[in-house]
N, C-alpha and C positions, 0 to 999 in steps of 0.2 A: 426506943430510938435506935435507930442502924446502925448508925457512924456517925461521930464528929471529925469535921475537917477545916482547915484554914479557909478554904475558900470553895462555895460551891459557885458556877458558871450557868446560867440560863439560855442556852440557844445557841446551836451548833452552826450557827454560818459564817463567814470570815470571821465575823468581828469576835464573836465566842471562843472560836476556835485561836485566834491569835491570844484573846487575852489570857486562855487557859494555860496556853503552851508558854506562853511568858511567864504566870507566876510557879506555874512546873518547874519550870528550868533555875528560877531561884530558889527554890527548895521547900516551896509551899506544898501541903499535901490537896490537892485540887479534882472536884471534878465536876465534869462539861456533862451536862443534859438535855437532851434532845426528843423533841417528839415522834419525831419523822424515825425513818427507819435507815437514814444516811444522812449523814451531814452534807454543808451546804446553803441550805435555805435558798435562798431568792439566788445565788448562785450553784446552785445543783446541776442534776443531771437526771433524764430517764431513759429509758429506750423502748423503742417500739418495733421488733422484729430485727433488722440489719441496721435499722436507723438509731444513732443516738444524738437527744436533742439538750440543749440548755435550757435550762427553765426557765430562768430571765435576765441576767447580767450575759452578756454574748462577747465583749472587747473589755481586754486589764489595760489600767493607767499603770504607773508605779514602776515599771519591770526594767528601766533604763539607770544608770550608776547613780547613786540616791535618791533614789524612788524609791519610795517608803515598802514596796514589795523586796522589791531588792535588799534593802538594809535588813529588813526585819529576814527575809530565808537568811543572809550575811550572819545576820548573829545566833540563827539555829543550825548553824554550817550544812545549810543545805542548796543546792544548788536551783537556778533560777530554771524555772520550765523552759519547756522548748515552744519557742513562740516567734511570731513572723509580727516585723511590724508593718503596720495598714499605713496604705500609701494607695491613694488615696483614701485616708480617715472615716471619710464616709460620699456619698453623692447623692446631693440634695434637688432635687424634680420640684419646681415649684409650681410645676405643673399649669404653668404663664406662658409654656410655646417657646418660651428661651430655653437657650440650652441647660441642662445642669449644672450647679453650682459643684465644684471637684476642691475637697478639703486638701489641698497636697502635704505632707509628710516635709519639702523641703520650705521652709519658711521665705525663700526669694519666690520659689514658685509660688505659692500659695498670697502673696502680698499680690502678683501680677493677675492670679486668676480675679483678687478680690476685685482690684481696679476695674479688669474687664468688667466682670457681672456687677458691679455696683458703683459707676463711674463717681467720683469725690467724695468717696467714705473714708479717706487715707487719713485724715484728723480723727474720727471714731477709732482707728485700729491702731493708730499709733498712742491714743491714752489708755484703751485697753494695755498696748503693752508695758508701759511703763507702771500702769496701777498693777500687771500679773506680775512682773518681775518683781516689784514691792513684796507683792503676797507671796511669791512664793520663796525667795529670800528669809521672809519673815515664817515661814512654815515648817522648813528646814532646821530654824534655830528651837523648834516643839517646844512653841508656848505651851500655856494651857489658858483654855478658853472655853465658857465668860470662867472668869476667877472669881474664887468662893470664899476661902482662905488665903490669910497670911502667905502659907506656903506656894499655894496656886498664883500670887501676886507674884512673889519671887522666881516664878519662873516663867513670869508676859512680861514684865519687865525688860530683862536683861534682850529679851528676841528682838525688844523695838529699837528702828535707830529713826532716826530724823524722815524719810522717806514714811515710813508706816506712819506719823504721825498728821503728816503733811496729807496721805493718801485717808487718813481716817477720816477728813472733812466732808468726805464721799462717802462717810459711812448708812448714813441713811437712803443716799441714792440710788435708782433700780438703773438698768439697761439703758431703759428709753430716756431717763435722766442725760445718761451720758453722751445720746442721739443726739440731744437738745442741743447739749450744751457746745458741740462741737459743729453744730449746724445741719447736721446728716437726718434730723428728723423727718424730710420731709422725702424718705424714698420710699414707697410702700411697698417696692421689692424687697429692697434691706430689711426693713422692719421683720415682715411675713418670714425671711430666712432666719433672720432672730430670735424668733418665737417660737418656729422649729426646731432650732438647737438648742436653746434654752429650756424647753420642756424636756426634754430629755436629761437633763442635770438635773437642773434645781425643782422640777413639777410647776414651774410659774412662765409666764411668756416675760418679754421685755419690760412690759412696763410693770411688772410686778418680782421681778430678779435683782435681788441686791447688786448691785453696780459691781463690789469687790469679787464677790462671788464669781459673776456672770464673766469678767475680764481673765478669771485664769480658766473656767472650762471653757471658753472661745477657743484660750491655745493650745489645750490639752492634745490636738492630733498634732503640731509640729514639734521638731527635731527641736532642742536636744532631750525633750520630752516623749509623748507619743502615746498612739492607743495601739494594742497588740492582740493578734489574735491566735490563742495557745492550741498547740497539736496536742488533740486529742479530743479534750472536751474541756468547760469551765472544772471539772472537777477534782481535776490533776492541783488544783490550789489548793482546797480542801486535803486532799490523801497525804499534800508535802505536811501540813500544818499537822493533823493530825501523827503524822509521823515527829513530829517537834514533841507534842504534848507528848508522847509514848516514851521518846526520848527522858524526859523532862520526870518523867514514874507519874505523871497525872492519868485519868480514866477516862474515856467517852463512854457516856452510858445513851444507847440509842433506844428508842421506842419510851421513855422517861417521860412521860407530861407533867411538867409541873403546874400544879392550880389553886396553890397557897403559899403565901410567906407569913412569919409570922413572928415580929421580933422578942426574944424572950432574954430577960438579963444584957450578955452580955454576947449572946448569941441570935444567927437567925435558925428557924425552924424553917427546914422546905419539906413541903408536903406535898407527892401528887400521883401519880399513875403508872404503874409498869404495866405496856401493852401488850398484852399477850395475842397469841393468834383468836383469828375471832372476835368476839367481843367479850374476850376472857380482859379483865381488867385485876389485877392487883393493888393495891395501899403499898407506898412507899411513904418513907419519912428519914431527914438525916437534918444533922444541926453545922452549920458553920460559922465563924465569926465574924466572914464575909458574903457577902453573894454580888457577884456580877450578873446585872442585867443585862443580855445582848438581845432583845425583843424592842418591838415597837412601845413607844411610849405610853401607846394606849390602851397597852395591856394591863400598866398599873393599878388604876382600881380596881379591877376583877381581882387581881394578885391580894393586892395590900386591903381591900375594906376600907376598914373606919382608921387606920393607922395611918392612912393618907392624908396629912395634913389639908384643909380644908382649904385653903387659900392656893394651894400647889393643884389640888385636884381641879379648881375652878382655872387655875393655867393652862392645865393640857384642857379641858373644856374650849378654851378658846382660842385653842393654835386651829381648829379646823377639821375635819378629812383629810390625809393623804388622798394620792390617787390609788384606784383599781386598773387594772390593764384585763385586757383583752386578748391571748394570744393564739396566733393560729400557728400551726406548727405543721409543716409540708415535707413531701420527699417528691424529686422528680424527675426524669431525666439530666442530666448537664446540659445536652446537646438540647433539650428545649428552650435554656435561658440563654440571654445575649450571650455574643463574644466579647471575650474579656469583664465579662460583670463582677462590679467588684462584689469586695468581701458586705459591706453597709451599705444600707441607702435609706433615702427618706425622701416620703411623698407627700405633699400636699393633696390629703384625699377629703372627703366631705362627710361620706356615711361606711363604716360606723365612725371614724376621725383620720387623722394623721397616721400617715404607715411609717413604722421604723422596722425595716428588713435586714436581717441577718443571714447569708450564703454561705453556704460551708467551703472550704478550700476542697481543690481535688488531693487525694490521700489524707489527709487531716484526722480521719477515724472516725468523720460521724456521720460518713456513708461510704456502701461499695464503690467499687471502680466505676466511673461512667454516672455515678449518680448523684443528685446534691439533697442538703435540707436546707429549708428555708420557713425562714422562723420571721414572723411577721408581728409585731404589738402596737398596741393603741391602747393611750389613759384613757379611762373612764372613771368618772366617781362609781366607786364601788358597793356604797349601802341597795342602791333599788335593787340590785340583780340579787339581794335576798328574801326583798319582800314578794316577787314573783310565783306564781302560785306553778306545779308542774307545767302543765303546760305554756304558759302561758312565756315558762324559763325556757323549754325547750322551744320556743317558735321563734323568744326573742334571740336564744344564742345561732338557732338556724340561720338568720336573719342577719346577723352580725357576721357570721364566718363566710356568708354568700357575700359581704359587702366588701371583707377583709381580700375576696377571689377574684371580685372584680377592680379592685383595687391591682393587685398582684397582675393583672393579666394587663393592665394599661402600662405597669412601670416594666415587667418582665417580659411579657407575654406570653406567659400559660393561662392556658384553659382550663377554667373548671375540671374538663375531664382529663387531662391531662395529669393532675398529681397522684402518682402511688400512695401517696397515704396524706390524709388530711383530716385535722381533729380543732378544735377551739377549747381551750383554757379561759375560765371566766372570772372573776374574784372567788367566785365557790370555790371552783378547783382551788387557786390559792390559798385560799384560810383552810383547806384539808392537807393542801402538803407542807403548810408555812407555821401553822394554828397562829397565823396573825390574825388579829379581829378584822373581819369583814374582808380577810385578803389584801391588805394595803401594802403597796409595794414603794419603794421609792424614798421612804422617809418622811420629812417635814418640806414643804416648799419653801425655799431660801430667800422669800421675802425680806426685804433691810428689817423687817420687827424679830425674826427669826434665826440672823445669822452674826455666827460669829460672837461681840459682847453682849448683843441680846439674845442668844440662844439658849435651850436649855443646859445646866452641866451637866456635868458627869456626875458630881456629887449630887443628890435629890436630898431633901431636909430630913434623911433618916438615915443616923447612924450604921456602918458597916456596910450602907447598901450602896454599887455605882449602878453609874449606866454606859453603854455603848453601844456602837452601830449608826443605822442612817437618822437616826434622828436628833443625834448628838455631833457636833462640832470634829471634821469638815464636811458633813452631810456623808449626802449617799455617793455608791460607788465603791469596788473590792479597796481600792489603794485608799479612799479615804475612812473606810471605816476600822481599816487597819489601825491607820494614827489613832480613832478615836478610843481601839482598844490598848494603844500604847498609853494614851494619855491616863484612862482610868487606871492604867497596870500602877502607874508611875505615881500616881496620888495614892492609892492603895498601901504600898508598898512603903510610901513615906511616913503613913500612918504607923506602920512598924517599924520606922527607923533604917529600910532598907532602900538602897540606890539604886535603881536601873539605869543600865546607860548603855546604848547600841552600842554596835562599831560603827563611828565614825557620826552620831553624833555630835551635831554644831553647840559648841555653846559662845 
């Protein structure tokens, strides 16, 4: 055996990364493991010649004065990236011949757009807002959720006041519940806009989005909130965090696949691969008395075998697939795409789905002067795109990224031959630069059976072991998976008698 340490870390993407740097910084000896050959994950980075593109996360929540990005660099005194915030949030093509739907950044404006594009929705947005201010009130005060133990009781408890209780009666209710109940059901503009933005959060449309869920990412692009988009590239999150853990004396070990845990006494055993060049492959092994999981869920029994409680194992059986995405990923002229085109948009397209488009700012770093990227995605369930035999993968992804183009060329207007560079990302690419099973991106879909008191915890029924990331409580998204790895840091760490506690902090 190599080393024993306090805690070993599984997967370098925000949420690993934060939770590494966290128990670093309290004097655990920790270290972060990674498959990939940079940290990141599903918020990474690659480049292709002048061009650098995002992988998949493209706009940060969190980055405004307690937002959980904010707090958490706050307490590794490190400063907040350099970021612009989006205004308009995003611009939604419902591709009805009406004009677009324009998220505005100031919450008067953006009340008046809604009125325009969806005359008498003003009862749906105004109980959204009253159920997000709830939630996110209650978010601030960093329950822990669902709760497992005594200890985890004691600290959802104290978060709740009279409004979350009141707002919990809605706790099984989706989206389209909320349409119902306020009379706004019957617009099928609204609706179709609902579904579109709600897939993009939760992986679910309206009527399958938990209600509580769904009312605070509705508000997530207004003021004094917002979505932001950082100079340079997603990666600059990564480099600060990483610079935390270094701080902190914890290690990134990169090209590390882990592909066994194995609980022994009073210790876990991690077993699995140092990548060398080639297909040079090496045997690692180290022991520690913790391990944080930052992987998808559904990596667990491959991980764990037979030590996977039987009853836990038939759980994640039946939360479902995540979604697989689709991404095309462009370089083009500027002067090709509209004037003033913002930074997001989203189409209502048909084949291969829904387009959610990402433009790069001019100087921003992830293209020359005069040029832009343009990063285009759409969910797909992800298992068929591995049963596909060569060709039949190569005709289908040809197929797809011509549809992703003609998509692209109604909401922007380029042409096919128009982009310098143009490639499609499939679930394959992702499960090789993610080693998530089958590529799944996004997390758990936030169905009311999936969110919040009914979601999975962090604790899983196996001593010393948590979890975090998108498929643990507040879902996916950099700013919420951050909390998810405060929260395991904070049960962790109480297991040893030790406090963590930001600056600033609600209790």
């Amino acid at each position: 055996m190599e080393k024993r340490l306090d805690v070993v870390v599984v997967g370098a993407g925000i949420a690993g990364l934060t939770a590494a740097a966290l128990l670093a910084r309290e004097g655990l000896t920790v270290e972060l493991l990674e498959a990939h050959q940079q940290s990141g994950g599903c918020a990474g980075t690659f480049r292709r010649g002048p061009y650098t593109f995002d992988v998949g996360a493209t706009q940060v929540a969190g980055l405004e004065p307690g937002g959980s990005h904010q707090r958490l660099l706050a307490h590794f005194a490190l400063p907040l990236p350099q970021a612009t915030p989006l205004d308009p949030a995003c611009v939604v093509d419902l591709a009805d011949g009406q004009p677009p739907v324009r998220i505005w950044r100031d919450p008067e404006r953006w009340a008046a757009e809604r009125e325009q594009q969806f005359p008498g929705s003003g009862r749906f947005w105004q109980l959204c807002a009253v159920l997000h201010q709830a939630n996110w009130a209650f978010a601030g005060r960093d329950p822990v959720l669902p709760p497992r133990t005594l200890w985890d009781l004691g600290q959802l408890l104290p978060a709740l006041r009279p409004v979350n209780l009141a707002s919990g009666l809605l706790a099984g209710a989706t989206v389209a519940d909320l349409l119902a109940l306020t009379g706004c059901g019957g617009d099928p503009r609204l609706r179709r806009f609902l579904d579109l933005q709600l897939r993009l959060y939760s992986q679910e449309p309206a009527e399958r989005t938990a209600a509580l869920y769904g009312a605070t990412v509705l508000a997530m692009g207004q003021a004094p909130l917002g979505l932001w988009h950082l100079q340079g590239s997603m990666q600059v999150l990564s480099q600060q965090l990483e610079q935390a853990l270094a701080a902190g004396g914890g290690q990134l070990r990169l090209r590390h696949l882990v592909n066994g845990l194995e609980r022994s006494g009073s210790h876990w055993l991690v077993r699995g691969e140092r990548l060398g060049p080639g297909t040079r492959r090496e045997p690692f092994a180290m022991a520690a008395a913790d391990v944080v999981l930052a992987l998808p869920v559904q990596s667990l029994p491959e991980l764990l075998g037979a030590q996977l409680p039987a009853g836990y194992r038939q759980r994640l059986a039946n939360l479902g697939d995540p979604s697989g995405a689709l991404v095309f990923y462009g370089a083009v002229a500027r002067d090709r795409l509209p004037a003033e085109c913002p930074a997001h948009l989203q189409m209502d397209w048909t084949e291969p789905g829904s387009l959610f488009v990402s433009v790069s700012r001019e100087g921003d770093g992830r293209a020359p002067v005069g040029q832009a990227t343009v990063i285009a995605s759409v969910f797909k369930p992800a298992r068929p795109w591995f049963a596909l035999e060569p060709a039949a993968y190569d005709q289908t992804k040809a197929t797809a990224q011509a549809g992703i183009q003609r998509g692209l060329q109604q909401l922007l207007g380029v042409a096919p031959e128009q982009w310098r560079h143009g490639e499609l990302a499939t679930p394959r690419g992702f499960a090789r630069w993610t080693s998530r099973p089958f590529g799944f991106v996004g997390g758990l879909g936030q169905h009311p059976s999936r969110f919040g008191p009914f979601g999975l915890a962090s604790r899983p029924p196996l001593p010393g072991l948590w979890l975090c990331g998108d498929s643990i409580h507040p879902g996916e998204g950099t700013a919420a998976v951050g909390l998810s790895a405060l929260m395991a840091c904070r049960q962790l760490l109480a297991e040893r008698g030790q406090t963590l506690s930001l600056s600033g902090l609600s209790t």
